[in-house]
TIMI-2910 file (N, C-alpha, C, CB; in pm, 1 decimal, decimal comma, always signed):
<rs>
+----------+----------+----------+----------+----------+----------+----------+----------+----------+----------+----------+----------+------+
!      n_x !      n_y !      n_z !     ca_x !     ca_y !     ca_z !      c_x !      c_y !      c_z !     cb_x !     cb_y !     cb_z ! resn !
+----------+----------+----------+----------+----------+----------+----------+----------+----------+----------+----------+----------+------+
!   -240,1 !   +931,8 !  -1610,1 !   -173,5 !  +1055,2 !  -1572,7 !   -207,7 !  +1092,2 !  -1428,0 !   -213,1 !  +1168,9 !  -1668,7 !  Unk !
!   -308,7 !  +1037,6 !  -1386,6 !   -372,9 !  +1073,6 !  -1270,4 !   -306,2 !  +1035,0 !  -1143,0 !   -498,3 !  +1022,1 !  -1273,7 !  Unk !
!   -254,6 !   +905,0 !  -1167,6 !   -237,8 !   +844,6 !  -1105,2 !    -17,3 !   +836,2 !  -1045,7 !   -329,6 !   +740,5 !  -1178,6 !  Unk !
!    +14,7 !   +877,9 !  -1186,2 !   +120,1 !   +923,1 !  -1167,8 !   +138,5 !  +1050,1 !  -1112,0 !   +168,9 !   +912,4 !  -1260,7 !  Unk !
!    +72,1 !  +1118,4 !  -1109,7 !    +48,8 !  +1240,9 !  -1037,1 !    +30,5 !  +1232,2 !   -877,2 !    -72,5 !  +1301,2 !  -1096,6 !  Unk !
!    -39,3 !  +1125,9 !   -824,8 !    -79,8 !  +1040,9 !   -719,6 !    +23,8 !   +979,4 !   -653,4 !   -163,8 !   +946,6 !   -761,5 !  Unk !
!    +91,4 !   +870,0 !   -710,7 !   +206,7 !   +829,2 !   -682,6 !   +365,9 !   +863,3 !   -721,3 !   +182,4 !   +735,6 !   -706,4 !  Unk !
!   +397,0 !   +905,5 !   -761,0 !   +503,3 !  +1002,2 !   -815,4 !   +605,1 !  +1077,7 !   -659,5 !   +396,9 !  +1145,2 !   -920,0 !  Unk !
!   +475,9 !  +1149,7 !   -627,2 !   +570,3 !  +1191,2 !   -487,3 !   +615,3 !  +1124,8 !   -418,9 !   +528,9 !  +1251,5 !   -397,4 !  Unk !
!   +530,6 !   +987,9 !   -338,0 !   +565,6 !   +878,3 !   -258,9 !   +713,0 !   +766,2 !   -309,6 !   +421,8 !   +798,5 !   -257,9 !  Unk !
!   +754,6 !   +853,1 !   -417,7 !   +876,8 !   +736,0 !   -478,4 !   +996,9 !   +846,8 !   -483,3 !   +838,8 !   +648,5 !   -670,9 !  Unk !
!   +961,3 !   +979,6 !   -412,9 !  +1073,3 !  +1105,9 !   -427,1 !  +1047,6 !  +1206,1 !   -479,9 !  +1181,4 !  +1086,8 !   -491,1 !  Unk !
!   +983,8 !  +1216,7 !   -602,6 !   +926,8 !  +1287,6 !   -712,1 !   +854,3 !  +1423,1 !   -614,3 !   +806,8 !  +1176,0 !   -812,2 !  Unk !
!   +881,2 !  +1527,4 !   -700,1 !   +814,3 !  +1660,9 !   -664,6 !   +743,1 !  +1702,3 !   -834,2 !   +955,3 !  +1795,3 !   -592,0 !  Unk !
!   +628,8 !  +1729,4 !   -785,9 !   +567,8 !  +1731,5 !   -919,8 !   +542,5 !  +1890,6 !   -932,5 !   +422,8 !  +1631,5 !   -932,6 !  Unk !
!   +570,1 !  +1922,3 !  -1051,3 !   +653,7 !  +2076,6 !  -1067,1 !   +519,7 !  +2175,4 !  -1117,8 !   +810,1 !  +2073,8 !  -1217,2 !  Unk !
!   +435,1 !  +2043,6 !  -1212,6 !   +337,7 !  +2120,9 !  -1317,1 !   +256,1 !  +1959,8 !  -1328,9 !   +429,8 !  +2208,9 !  -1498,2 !  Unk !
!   +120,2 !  +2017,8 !  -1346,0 !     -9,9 !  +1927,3 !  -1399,0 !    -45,4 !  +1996,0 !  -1485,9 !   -131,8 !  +1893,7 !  -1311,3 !  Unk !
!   -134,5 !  +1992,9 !  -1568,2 !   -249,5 !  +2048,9 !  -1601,4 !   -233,0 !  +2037,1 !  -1781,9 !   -262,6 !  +2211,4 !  -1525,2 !  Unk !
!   -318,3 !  +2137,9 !  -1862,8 !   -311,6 !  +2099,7 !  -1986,3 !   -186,7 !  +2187,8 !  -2014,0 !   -445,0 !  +2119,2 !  -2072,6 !  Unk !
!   -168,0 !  +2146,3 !  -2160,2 !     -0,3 !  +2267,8 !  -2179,9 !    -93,5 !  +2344,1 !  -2297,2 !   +219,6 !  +2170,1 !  -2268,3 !  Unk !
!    +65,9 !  +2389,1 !  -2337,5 !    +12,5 !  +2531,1 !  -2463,1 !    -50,7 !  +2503,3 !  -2559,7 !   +116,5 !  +2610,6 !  -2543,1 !  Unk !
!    -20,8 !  +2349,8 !  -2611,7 !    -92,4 !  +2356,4 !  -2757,0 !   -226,2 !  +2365,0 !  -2812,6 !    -65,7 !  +2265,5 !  -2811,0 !  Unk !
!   -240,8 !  +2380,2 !  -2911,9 !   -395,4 !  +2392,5 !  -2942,9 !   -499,9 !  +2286,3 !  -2923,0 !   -409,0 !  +2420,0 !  -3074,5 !  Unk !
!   -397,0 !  +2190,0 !  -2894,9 !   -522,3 !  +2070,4 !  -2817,0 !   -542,3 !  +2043,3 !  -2677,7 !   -497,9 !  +1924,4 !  -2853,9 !  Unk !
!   -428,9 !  +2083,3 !  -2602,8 !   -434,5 !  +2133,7 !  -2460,2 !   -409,5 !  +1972,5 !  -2442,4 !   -590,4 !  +2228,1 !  -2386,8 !  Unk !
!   -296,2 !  +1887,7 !  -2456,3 !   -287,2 !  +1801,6 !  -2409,1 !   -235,8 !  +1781,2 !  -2270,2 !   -245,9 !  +1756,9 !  -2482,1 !  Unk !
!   -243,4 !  +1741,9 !  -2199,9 !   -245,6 !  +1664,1 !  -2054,8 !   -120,6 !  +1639,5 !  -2048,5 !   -332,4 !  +1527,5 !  -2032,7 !  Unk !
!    -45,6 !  +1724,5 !  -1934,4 !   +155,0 !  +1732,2 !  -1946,7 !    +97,0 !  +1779,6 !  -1769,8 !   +289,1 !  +1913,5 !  -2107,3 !  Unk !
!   +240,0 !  +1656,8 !  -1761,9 !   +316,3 !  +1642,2 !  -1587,0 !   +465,2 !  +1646,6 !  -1542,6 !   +287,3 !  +1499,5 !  -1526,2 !  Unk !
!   +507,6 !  +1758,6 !  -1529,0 !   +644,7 !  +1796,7 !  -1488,0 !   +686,2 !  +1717,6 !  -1368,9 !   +654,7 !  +1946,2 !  -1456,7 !  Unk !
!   +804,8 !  +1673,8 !  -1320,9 !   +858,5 !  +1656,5 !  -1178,7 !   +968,1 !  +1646,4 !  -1154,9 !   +823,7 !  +1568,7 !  -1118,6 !  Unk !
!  +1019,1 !  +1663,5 !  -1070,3 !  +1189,7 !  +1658,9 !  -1058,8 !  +1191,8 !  +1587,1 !   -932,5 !  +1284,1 !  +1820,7 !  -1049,2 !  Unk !
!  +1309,1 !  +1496,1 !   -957,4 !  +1352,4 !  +1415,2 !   -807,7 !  +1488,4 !  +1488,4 !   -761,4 !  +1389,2 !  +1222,8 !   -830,3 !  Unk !
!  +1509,0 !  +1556,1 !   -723,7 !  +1607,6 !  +1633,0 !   -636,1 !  +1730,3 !  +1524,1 !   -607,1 !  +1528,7 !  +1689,6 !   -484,3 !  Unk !
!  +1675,3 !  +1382,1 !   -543,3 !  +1771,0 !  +1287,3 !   -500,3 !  +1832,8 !  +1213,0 !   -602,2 !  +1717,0 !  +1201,3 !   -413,4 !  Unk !
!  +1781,1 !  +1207,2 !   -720,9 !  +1840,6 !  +1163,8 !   -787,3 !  +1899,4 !  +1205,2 !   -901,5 !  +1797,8 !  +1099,8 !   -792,6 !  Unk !
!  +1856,7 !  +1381,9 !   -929,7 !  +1922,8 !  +1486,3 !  -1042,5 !  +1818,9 !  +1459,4 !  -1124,7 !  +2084,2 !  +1460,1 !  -1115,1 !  Unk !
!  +1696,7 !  +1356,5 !  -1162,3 !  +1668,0 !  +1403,1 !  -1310,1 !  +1518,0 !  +1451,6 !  -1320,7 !  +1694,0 !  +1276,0 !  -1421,0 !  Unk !
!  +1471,0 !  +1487,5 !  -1443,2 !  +1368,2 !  +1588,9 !  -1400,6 !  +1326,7 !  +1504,4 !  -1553,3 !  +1401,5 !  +1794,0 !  -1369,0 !  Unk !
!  +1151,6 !  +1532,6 !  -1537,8 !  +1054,0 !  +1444,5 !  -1632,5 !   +961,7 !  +1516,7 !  -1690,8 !   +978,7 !  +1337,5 !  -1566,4 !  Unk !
!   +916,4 !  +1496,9 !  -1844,3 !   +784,3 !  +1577,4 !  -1862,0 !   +721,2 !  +1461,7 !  -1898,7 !   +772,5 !  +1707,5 !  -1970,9 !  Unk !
!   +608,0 !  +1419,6 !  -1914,4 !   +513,4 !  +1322,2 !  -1933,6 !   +365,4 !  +1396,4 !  -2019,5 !   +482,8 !  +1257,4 !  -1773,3 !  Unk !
!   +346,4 !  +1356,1 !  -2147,6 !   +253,1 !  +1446,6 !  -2235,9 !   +161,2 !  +1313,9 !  -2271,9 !   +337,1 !  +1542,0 !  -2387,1 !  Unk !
!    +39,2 !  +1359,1 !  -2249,9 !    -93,6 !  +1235,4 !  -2309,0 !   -135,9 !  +1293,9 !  -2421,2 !   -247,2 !  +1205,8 !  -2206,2 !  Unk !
!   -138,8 !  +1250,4 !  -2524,9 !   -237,5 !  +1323,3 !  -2637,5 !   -327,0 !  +1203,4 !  -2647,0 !   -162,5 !  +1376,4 !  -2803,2 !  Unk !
!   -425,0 !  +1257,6 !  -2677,5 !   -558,6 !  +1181,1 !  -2705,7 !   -625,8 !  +1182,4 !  -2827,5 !   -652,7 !  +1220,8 !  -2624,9 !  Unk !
!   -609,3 !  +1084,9 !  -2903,5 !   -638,7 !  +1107,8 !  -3038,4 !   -786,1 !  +1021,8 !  -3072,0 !   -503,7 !  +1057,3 !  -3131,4 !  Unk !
!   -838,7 !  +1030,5 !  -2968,9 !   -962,6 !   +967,6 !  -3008,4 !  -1075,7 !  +1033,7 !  -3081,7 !  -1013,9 !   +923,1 !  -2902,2 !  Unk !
!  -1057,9 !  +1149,6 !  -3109,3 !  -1160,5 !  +1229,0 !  -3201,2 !  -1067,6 !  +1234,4 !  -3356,1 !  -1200,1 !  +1413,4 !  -3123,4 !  Unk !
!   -954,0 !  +1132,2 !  -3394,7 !   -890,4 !  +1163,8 !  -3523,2 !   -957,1 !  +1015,9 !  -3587,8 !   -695,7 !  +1188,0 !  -3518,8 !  Unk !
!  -1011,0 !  +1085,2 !  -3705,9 !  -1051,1 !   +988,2 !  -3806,2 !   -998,4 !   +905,4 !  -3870,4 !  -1090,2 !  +1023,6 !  -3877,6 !  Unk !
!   -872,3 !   +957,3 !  -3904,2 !   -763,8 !   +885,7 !  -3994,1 !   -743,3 !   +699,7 !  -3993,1 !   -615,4 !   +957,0 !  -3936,6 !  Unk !
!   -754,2 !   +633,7 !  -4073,7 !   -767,2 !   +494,2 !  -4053,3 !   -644,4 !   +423,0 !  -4023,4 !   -825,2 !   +436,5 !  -4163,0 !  Unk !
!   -602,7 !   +371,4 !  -3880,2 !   -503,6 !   +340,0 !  -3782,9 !   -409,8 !   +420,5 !  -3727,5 !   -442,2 !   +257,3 !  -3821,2 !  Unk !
!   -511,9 !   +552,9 !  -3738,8 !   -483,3 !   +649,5 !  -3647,3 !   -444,0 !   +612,1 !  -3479,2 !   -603,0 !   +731,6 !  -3657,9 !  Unk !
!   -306,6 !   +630,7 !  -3383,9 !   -357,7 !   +588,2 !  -3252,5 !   -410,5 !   +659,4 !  -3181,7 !   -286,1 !   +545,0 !  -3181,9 !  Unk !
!   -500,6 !   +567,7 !  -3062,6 !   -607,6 !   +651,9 !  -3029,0 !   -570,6 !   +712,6 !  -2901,3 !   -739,1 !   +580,0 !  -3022,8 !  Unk !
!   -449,2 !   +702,0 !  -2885,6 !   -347,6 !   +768,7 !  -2777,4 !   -192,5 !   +731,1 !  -2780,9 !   -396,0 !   +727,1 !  -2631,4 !  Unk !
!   -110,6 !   +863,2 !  -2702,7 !    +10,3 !   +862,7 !  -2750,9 !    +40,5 !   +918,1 !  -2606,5 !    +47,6 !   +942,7 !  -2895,5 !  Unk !
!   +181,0 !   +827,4 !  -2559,1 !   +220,1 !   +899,9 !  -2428,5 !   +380,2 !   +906,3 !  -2465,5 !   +176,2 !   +807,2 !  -2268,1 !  Unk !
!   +410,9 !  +1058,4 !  -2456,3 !   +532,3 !  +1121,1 !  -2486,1 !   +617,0 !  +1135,6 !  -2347,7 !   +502,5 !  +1261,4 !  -2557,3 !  Unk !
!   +725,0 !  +1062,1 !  -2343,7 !   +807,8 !  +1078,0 !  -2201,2 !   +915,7 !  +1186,1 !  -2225,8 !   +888,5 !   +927,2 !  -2149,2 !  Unk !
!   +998,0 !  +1291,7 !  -2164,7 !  +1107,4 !  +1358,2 !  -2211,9 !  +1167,7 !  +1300,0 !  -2067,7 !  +1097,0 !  +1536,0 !  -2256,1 !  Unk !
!  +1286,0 !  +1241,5 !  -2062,1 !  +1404,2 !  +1262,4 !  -1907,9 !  +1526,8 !  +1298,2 !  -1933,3 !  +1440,4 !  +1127,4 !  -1816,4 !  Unk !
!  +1542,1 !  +1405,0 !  -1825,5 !  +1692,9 !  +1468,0 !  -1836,0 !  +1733,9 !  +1449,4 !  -1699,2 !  +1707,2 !  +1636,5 !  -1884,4 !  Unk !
!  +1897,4 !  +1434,6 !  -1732,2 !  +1913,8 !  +1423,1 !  -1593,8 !  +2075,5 !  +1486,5 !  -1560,8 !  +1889,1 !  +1255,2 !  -1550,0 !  Unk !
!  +2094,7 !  +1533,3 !  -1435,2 !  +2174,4 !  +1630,5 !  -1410,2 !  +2344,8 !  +1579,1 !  -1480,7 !  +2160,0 !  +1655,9 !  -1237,5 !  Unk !
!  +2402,9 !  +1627,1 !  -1536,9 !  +2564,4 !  +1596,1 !  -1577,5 !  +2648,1 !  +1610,8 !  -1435,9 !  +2633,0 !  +1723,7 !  -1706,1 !  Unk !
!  +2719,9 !  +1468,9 !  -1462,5 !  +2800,5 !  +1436,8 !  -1386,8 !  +2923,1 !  +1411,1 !  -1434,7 !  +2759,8 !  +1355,8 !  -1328,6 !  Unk !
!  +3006,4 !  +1432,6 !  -1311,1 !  +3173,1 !  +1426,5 !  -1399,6 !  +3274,7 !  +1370,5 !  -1280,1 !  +3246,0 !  +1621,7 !  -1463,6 !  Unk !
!  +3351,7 !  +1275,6 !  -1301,6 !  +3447,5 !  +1130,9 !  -1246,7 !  +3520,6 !  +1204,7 !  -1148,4 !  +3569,0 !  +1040,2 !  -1371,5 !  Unk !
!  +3526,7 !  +1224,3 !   -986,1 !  +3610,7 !  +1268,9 !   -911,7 !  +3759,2 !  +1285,8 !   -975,1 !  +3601,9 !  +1189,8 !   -804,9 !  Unk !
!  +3820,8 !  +1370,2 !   -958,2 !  +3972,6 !  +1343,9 !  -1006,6 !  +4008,7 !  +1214,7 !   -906,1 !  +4091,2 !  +1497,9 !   -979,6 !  Unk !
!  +4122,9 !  +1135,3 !   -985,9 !  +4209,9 !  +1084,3 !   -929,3 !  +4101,2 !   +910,4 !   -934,5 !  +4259,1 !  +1182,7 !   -773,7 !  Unk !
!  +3980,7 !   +902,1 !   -994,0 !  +3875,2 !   +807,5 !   -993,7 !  +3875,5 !   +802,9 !  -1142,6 !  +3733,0 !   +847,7 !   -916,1 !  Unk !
!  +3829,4 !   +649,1 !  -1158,0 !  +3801,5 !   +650,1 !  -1367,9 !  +3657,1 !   +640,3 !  -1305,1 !  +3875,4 !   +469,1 !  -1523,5 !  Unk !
!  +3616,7 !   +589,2 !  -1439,0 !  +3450,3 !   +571,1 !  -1463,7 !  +3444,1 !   +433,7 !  -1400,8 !  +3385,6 !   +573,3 !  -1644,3 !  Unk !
!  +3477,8 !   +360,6 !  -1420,8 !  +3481,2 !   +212,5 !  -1394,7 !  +3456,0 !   +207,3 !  -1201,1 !  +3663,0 !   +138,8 !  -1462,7 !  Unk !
!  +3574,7 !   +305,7 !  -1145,7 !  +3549,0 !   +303,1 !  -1037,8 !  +3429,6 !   +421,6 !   -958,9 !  +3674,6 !   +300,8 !   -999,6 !  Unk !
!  +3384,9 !   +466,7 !  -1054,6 !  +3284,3 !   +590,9 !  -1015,4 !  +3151,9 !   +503,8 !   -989,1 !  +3259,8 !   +723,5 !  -1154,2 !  Unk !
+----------+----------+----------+----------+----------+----------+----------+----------+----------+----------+----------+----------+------+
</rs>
């Protein structure tokens, strides 16, 4: 996470939010949006290394990407867009 945080900007990326989020385990979430290219990212680490459960994983990385809606110039199909 660190490190995407690190390199992230140098590829366009504006990083919006670090830090832990709301939940009760305070997992490790990194917002960013690339402006140049419309789409915007959340990136969530949970760390499950204190869960007992047998083949429990002992980490989980949750990606969300959205990205801005776009729509075919008139008088253009998709093919030529």
């Amino acid at each position: 996470m660190e490190r995407l945080r690190e390199d992230l900007p140098a590829k366009g990326w504006t990083i919006t939010s670090y830090g832990p989020d709301s939940s009760p385990s305070k997992s490790l979430e990194l917002t960013a949006d690339s402006t140049k290219k419309k789409f915007s990212v959340s990136i969530r680490l949970l760390d499950g290394t204190g869960r007992t459960e047998p083949g429990a994983p002992t980490a989980l990385i949750y990606v969300d990407l959205a990205s801005a809606c776009f729509q075919v110039p008139k008088g253009k199909t998709v093919d030529e867009y």
